[in-house]
C-alpha atoms as a printed R data frame, in Angstrom:
    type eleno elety resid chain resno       x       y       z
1   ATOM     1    CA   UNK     A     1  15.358  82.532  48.685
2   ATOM     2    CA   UNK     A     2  17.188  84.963  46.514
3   ATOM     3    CA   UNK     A     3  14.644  86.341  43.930
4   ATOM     4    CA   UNK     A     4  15.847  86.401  40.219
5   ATOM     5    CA   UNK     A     5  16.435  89.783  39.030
6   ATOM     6    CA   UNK     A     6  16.833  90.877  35.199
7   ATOM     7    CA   UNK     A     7  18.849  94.125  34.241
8   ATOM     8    CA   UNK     A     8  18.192  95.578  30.767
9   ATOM     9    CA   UNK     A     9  21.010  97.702  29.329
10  ATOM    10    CA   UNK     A    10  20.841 100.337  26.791
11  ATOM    11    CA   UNK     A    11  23.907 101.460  24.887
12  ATOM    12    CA   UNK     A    12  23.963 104.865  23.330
13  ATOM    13    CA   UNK     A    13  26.802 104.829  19.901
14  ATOM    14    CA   UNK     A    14  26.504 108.944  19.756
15  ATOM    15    CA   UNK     A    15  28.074 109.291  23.589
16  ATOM    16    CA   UNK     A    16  28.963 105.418  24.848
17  ATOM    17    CA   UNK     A    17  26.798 106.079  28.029
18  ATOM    18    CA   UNK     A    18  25.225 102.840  29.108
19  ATOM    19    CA   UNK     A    19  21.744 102.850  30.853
20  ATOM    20    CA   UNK     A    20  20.845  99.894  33.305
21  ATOM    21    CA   UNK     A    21  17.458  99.098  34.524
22  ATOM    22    CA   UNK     A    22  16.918  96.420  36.988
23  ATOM    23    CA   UNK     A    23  13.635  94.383  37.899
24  ATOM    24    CA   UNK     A    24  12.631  91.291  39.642
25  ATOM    25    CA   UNK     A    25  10.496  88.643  37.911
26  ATOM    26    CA   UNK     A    26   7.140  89.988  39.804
27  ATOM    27    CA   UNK     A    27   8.099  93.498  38.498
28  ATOM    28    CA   UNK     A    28   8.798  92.334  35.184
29  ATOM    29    CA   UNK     A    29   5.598  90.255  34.605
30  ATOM    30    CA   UNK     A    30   3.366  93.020  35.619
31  ATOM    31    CA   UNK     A    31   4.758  95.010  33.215
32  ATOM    32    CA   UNK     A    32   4.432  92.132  30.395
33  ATOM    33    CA   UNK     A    33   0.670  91.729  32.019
34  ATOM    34    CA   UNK     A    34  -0.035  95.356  31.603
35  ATOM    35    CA   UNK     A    35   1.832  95.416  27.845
36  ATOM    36    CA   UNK     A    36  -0.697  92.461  26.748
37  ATOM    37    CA   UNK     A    37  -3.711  94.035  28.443
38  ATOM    38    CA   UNK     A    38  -3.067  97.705  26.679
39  ATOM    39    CA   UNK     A    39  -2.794  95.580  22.997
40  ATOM    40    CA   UNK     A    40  -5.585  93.290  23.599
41  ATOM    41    CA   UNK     A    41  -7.673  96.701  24.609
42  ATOM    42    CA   UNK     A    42  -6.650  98.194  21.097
43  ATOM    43    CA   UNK     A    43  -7.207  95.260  19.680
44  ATOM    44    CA   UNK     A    44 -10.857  95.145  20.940
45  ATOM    45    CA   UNK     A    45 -11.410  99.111  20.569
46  ATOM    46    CA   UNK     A    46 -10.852  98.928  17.138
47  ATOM    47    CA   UNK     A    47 -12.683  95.834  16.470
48  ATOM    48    CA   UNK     A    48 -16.087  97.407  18.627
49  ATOM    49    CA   UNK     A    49 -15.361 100.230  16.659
50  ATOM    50    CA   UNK     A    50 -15.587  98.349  13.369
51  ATOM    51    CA   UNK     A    51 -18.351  96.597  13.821
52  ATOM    52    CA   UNK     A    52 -20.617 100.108  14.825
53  ATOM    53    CA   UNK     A    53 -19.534 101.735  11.727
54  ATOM    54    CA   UNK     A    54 -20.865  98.854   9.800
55  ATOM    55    CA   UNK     A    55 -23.880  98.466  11.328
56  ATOM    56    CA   UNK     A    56 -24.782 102.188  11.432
57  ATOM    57    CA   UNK     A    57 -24.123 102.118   7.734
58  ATOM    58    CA   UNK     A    58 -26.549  98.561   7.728
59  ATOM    59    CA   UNK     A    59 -28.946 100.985   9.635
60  ATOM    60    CA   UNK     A    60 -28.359 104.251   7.107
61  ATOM    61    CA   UNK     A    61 -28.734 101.925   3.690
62  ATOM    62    CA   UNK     A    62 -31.822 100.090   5.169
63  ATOM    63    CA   UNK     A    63 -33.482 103.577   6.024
64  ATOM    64    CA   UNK     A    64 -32.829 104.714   2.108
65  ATOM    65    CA   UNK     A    65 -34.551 101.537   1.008
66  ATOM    66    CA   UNK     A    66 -37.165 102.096   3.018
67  ATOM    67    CA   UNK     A    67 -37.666 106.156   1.507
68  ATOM    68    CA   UNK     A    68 -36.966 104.723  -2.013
69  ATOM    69    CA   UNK     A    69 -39.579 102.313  -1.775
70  ATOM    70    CA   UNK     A    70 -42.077 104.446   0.410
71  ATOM    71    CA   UNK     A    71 -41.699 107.194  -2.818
72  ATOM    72    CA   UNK     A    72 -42.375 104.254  -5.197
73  ATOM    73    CA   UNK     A    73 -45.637 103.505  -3.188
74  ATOM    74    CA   UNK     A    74 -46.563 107.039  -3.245
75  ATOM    75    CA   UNK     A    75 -45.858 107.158  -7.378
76  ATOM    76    CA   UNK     A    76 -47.860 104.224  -7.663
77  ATOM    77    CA   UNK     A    77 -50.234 105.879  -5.652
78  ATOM    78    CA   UNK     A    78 -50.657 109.247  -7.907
79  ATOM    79    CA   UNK     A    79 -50.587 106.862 -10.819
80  ATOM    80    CA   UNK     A    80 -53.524 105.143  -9.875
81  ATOM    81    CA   UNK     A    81 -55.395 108.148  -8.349
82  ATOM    82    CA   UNK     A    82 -54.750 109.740 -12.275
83  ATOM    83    CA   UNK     A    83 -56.171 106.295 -13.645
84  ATOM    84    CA   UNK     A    84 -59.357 106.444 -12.192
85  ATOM    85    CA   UNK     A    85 -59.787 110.112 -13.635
86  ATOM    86    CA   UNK     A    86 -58.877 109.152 -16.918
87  ATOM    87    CA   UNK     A    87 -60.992 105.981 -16.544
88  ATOM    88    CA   UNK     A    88 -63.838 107.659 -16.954
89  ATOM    89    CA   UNK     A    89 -63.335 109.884 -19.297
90  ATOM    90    CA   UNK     A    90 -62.088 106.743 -21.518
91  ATOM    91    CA   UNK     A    91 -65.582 104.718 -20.947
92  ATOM    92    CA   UNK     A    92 -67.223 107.934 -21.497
93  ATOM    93    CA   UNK     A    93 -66.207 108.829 -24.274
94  ATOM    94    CA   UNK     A    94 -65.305 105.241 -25.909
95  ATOM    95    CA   UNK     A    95 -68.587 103.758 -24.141
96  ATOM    96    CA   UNK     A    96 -67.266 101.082 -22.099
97  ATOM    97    CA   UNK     A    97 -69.393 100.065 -19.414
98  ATOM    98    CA   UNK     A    98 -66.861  97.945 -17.740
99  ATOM    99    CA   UNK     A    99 -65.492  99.217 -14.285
100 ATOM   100    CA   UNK     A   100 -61.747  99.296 -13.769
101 ATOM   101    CA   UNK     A   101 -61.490  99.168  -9.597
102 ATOM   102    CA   UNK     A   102 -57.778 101.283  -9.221
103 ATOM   103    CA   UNK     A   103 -57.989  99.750  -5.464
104 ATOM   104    CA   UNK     A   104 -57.383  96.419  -6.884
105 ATOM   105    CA   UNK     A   105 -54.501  97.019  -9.108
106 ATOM   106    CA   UNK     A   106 -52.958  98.588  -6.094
107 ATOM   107    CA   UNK     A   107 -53.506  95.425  -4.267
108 ATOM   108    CA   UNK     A   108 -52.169  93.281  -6.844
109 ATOM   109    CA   UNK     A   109 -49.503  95.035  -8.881
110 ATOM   110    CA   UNK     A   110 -47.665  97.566  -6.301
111 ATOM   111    CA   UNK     A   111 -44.315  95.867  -7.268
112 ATOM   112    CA   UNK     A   112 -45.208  96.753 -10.754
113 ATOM   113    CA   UNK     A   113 -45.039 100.388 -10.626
114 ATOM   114    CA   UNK     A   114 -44.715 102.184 -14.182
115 ATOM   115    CA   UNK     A   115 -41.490 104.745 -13.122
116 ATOM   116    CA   UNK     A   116 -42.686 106.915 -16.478
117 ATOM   117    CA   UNK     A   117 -39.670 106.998 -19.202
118 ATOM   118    CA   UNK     A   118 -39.851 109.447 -21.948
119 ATOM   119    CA   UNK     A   119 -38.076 106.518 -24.063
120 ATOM   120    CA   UNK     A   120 -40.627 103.879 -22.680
121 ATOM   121    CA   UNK     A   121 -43.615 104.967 -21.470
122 ATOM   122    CA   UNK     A   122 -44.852 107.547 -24.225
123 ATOM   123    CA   UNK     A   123 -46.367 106.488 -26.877
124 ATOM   124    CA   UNK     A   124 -43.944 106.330 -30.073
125 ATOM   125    CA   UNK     A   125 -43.591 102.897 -31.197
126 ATOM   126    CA   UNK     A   126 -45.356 102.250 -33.924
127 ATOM   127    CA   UNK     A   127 -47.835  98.951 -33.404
128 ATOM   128    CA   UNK     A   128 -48.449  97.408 -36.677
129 ATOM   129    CA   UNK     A   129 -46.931  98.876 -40.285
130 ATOM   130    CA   UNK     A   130 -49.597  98.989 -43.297
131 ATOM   131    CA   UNK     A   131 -51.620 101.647 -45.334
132 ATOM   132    CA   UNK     A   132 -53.609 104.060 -43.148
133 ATOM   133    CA   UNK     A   133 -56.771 104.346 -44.509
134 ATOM   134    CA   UNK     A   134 -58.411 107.253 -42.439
135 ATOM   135    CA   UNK     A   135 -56.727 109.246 -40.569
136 ATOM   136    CA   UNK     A   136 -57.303 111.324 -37.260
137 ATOM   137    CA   UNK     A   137 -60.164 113.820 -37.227
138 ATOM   138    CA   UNK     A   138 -61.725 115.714 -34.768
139 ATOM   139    CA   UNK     A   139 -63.439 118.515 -36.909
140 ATOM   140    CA   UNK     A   140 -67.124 118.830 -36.991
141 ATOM   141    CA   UNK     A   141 -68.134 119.963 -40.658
142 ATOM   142    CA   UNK     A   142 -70.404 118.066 -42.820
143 ATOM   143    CA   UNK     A   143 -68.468 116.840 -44.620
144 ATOM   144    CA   UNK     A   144 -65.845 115.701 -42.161
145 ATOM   145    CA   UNK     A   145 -66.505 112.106 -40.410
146 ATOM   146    CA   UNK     A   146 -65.580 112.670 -37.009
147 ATOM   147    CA   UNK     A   147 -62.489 110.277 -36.227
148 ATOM   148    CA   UNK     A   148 -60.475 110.261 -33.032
149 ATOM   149    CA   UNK     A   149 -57.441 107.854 -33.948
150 ATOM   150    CA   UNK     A   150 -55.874 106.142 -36.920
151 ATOM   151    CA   UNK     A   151 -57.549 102.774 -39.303
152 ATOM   152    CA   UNK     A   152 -53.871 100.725 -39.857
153 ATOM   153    CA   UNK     A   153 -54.954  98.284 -42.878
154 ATOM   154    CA   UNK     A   154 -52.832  95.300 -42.561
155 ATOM   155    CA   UNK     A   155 -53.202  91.064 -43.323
156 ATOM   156    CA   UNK     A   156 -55.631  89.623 -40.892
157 ATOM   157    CA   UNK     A   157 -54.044  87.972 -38.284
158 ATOM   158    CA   UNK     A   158 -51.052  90.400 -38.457
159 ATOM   159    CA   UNK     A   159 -49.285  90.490 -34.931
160 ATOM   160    CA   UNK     A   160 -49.444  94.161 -33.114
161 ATOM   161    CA   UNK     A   161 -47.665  95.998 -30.922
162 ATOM   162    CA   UNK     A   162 -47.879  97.975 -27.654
163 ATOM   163    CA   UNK     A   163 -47.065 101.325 -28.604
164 ATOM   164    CA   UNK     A   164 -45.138 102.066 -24.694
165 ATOM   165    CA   UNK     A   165 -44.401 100.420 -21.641
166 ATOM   166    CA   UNK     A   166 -47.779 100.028 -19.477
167 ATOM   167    CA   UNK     A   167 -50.376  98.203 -17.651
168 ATOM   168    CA   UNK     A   168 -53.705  96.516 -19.511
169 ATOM   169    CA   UNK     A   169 -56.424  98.294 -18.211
170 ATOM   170    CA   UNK     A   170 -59.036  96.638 -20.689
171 ATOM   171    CA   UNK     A   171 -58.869  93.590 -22.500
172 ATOM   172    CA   UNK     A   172 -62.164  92.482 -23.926
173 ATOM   173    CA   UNK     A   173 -65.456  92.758 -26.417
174 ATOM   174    CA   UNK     A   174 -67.125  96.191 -26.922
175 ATOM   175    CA   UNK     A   175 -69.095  97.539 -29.183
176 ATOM   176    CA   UNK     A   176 -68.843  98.892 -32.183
177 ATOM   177    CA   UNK     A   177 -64.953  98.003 -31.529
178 ATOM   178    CA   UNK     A   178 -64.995  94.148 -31.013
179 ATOM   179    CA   UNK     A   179 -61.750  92.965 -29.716
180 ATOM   180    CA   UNK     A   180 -60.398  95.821 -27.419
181 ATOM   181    CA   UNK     A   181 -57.448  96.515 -25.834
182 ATOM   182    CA   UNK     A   182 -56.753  99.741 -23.517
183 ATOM   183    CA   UNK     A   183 -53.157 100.089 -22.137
184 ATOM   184    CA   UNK     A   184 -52.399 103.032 -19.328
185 ATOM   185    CA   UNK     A   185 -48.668 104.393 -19.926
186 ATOM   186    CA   UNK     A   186 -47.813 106.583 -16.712
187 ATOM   187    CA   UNK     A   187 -48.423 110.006 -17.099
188 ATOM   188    CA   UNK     A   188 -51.893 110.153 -18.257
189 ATOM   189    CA   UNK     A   189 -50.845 108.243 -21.433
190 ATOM   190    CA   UNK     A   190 -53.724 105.685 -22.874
191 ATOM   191    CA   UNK     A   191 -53.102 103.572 -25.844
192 ATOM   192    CA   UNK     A   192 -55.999 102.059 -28.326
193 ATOM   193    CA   UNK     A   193 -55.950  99.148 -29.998
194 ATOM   194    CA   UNK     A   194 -59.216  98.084 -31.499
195 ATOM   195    CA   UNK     A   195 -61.401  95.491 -33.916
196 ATOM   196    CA   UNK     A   196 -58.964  93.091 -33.205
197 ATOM   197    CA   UNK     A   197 -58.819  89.229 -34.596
198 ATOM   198    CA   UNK     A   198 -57.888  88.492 -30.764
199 ATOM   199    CA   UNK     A   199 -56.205  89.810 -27.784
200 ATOM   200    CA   UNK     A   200 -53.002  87.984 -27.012
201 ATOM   201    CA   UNK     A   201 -52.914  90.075 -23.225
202 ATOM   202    CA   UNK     A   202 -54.832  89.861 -20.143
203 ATOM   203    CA   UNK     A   203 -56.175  93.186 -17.669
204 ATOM   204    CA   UNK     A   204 -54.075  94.138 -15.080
205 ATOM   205    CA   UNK     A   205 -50.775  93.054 -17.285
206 ATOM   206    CA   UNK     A   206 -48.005  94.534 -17.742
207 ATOM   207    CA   UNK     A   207 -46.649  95.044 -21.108
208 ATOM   208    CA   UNK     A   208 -42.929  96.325 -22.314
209 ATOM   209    CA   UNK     A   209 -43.005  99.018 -25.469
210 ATOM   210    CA   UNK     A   210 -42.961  96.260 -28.908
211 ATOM   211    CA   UNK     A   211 -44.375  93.567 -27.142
212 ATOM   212    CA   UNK     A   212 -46.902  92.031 -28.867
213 ATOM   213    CA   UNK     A   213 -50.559  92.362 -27.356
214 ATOM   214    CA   UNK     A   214 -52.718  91.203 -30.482
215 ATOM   215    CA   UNK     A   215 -53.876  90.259 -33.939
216 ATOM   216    CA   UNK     A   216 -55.014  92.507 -36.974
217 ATOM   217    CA   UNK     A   217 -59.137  91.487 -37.353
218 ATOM   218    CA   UNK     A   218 -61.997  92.369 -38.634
219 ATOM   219    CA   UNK     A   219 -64.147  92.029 -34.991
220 ATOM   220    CA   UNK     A   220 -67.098  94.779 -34.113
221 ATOM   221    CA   UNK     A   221 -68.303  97.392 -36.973
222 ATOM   222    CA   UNK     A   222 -65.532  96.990 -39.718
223 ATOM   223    CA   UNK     A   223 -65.833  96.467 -43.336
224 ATOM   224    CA   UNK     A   224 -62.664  94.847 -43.547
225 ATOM   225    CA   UNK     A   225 -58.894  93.855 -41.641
226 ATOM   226    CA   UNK     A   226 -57.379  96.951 -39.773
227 ATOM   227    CA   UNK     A   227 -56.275  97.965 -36.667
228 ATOM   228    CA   UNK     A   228 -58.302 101.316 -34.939
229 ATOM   229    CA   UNK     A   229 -55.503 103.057 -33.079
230 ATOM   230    CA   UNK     A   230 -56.091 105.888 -30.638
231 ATOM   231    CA   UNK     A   231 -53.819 107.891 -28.329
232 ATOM   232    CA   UNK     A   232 -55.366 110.083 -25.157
233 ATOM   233    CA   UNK     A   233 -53.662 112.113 -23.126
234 ATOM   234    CA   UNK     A   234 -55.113 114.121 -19.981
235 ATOM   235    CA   UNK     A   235 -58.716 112.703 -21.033
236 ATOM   236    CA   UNK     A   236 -58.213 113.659 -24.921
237 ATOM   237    CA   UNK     A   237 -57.652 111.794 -28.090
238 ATOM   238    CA   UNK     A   238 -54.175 113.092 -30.016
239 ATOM   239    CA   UNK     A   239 -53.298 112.260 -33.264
240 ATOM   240    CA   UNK     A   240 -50.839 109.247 -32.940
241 ATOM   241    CA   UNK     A   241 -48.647 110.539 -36.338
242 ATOM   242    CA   UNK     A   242 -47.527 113.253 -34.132
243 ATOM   243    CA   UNK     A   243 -45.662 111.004 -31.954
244 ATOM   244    CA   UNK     A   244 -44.962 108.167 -34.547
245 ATOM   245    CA   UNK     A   245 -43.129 109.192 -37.587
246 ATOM   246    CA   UNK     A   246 -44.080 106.231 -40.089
247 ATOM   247    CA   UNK     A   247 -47.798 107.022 -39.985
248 ATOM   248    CA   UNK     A   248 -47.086 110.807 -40.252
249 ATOM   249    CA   UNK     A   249 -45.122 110.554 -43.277
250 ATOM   250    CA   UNK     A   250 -48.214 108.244 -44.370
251 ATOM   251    CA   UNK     A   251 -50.370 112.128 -44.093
């Protein structure tokens, strides 16, 4: 049996040369065979090579989740190392007897983390507009009634504000205060909210900078509707007109 052979012919227009090549049909499909095997190589080359870039970048994004949220741990963790400092100089010096266990919020609230803001965590929104009737005073004379925050007359029942962004670390009865509320703010910010008609949030919440956390009252050692409002930093009480500008134009 003759085998079939093919002849492929290549004309050149510059110098009219012709250029014959002649192969048999086994020739010929080994060279087709070896034409589909080098493309379906490529084709699979580039595919494998496709798919390891995107899972090494899978791999590289997953490992920068993991640091971000390790560091947010870690934040949390200062945060709450710096709480149970300034917890006792709070009770201390406020008189609370109740313990606030740091270990627990950790447990409980890691996903709520206070990432300190200098827009929302320190304390400059003012909580409740009215007439101050005494104002901050830490002097000793005589004549001067020691006073470590602001009295905020307003109608009783008036809702109040939390002065930053924050976490209740107190929510509860003490004397001479009544109706307390303590709020930490990141950064060794404490708010003071006190002789309140009742507490509208719960220990261990967290609250957003205006929300509102209260009622105006008359509870504890008052001799009439107003809101006792103290701000502490680093374990000592600062006059809250410095940071809010309606109560120091109220000096």
């Amino acid at each position: 049996m003759v085998s079939k052979k093919f002849t492929f012919v290549i004309l050149s227009q510059e110098t009219d040369k012709s250029y014959k090549f002649q192969f048999n049909l086994k020739t010929l499909l080994i060279l087709l065979g070896l034409i589909f095997i080098i493309i379906l190589g490529s084709i699979f080359s580039i595919y494998k090579s496709y798919d390891i870039n995107h899972q090494f970048s899978s791999v590289i994004k997953e490992y920068d989740k993991m640091v971000e949220e390790r560091n947010k741990v870690l934040q949390m963790t200062r945060d709450l190392n710096r709480i149970n400092e300034m917890d006792i100089y709070v009770r201390n010096s406020l008189g609370i007897s109740k313990n606030i266990y740091p270990d627990t919020l950790l447990e409980n609230n890691v996903e709520q983390n206070i990432p300190v803001s200098y827009i929302k965590n320190i304390p400059s929104f003012s909580p409740v507009s009215g007439f101050i009737s005494q104002k901050f005073n830490l002097k000793t004379e005589k004549k001067s009634k020691h006073h470590s925050g602001l009295d905020i007359v307003a109608p009783l029942k008036t809702p109040f504000h939390s002065t930053a962004d924050g976490i209740i670390l107190f929510s509860g009865w003490k004397y001479p205060f009544g109706n307390t509320i303590i709020i930490y703010h990141g950064g060794d910010y404490f708010s003071f909210y006190g002789h309140n008609f009742e507490n509208l949030v719960f220990e261990k919440e967290s609250v957003k900078r205006g929300q509102i956390i209260g009622l105006v009252g008359n509870s504890g050692e008052t001799s009439g509707p107003h809101l006792h409002f103290e701000i502490w930093k680093n374990g000592e009480p600062i006059d809250p007109s410095i940071f809010i500008s309606e109560y120091r134009l109220e000096n």
